[in-house]
Each structure stands twice: as C-alpha cells, then as structure tokens.
C-alpha positions as CSV (number, residue, x, y, z in Angstrom):
1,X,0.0,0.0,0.0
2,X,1.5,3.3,-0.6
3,X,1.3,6.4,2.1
4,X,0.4,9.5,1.7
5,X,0.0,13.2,3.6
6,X,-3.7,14.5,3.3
7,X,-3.9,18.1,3.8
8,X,-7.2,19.5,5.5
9,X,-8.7,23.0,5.6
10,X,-11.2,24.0,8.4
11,X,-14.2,25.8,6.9
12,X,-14.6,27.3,10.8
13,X,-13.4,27.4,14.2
14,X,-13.1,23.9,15.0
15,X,-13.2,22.8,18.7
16,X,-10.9,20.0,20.1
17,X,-14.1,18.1,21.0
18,X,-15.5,18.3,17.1
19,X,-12.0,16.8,16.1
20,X,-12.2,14.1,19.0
21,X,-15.9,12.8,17.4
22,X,-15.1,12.6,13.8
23,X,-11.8,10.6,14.7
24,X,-14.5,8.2,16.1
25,X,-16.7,8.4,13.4
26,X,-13.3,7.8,10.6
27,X,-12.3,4.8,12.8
28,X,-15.9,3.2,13.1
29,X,-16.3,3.8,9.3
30,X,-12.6,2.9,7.8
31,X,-12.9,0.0,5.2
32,X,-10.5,-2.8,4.2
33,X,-7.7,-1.2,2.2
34,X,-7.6,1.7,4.4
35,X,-5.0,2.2,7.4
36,X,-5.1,6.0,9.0
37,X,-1.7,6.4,10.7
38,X,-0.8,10.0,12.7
39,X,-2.5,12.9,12.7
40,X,-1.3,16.8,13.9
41,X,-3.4,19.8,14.0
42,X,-2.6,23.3,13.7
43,X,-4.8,25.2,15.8
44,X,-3.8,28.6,14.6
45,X,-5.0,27.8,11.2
46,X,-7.5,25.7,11.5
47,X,-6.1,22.7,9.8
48,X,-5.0,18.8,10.2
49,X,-2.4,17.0,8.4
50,X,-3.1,13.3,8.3
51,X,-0.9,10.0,7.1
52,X,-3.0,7.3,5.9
53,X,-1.6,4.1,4.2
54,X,-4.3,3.1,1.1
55,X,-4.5,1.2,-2.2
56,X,-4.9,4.4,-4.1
57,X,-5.4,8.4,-3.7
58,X,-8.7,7.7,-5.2
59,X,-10.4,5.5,-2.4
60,X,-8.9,7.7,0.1
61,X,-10.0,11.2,-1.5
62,X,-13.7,9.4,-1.7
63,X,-14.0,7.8,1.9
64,X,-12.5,11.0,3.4
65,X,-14.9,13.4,1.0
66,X,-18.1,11.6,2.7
67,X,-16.2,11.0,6.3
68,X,-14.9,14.2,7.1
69,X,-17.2,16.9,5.8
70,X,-16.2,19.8,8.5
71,X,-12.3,19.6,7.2
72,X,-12.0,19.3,3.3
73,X,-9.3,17.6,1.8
74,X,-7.1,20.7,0.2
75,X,-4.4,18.6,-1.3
76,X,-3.1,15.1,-1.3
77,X,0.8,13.6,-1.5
78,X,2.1,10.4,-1.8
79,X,5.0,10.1,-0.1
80,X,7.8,7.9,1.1
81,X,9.3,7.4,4.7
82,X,12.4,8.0,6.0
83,X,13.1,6.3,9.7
84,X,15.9,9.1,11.4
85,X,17.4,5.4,12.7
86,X,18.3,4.9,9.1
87,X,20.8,6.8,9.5
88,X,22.4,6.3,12.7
C-alpha cells in the first residue's frame, strides 16, 4: 500500500471536542484497504495534516470526502518514509 499526507482545511473554528468525534466516526467507518496512521493539527490555522496508508489516492479522496465533511481535503501527496534510525 502506498502512504500519503492529506492536507485539510477547516471551513470554521473547529473545537478539540468536534475533532475528538469525527476521529470516532473515521475509525468506526474505515474500510479494508484503508489504514489512517498520525495525525497533527494546527490550531492557529484551522487545519489537520493526516498519514494514511491506502491502495490508491482515489479510495482515500472518496471515503474522506463523505467521512470528514467539517475539514475538506485541500491537497493530497504520496509520499515515502524515512526512519531518522536509518541513518544512525
């Protein structure tokens, strides 16, 4: 499966509780193929960076689009780890 960085953009003030309930809702509703791995949020600008691991960018834009309807998906990556004890 390949991993990638989703982007989100609050639409409005989001409260910590609001983010709390739809990471319940995305972990009740995840189907196979689908593995969400870290999230941050940025408080001063209303947004969350997730990882996910999925099949394609596709699946994931579409389960997040109907999942997550208070933070829209702005922009999606693919990218490729790097473990800091890869270089030790």
């Amino acid at each position: 499966m390949a991993r990638y960085l989703v982007f989100h953009t609050g639409s409005e003030v989001i409260s910590q509780e609001e983010i709390v309930e739809a990471a319940r809702q995305v972990q009740r509703s995840l189907p196979a193929g689908l593995q969400w791995l870290n999230s941050w949020f940025i408080p001063s600008e209303y947004r969350m960076v997730c990882e996910w691991e999925a099949a394609d960018e596709q699946t994931l834009q579409r389960f997040l689009g109907a999942a997550v309807p208070m933070l829209p998906v702005e922009v999606i990556h693919e990218v490729e780890p790097i473990q800091p004890d890869w270089y030790k």
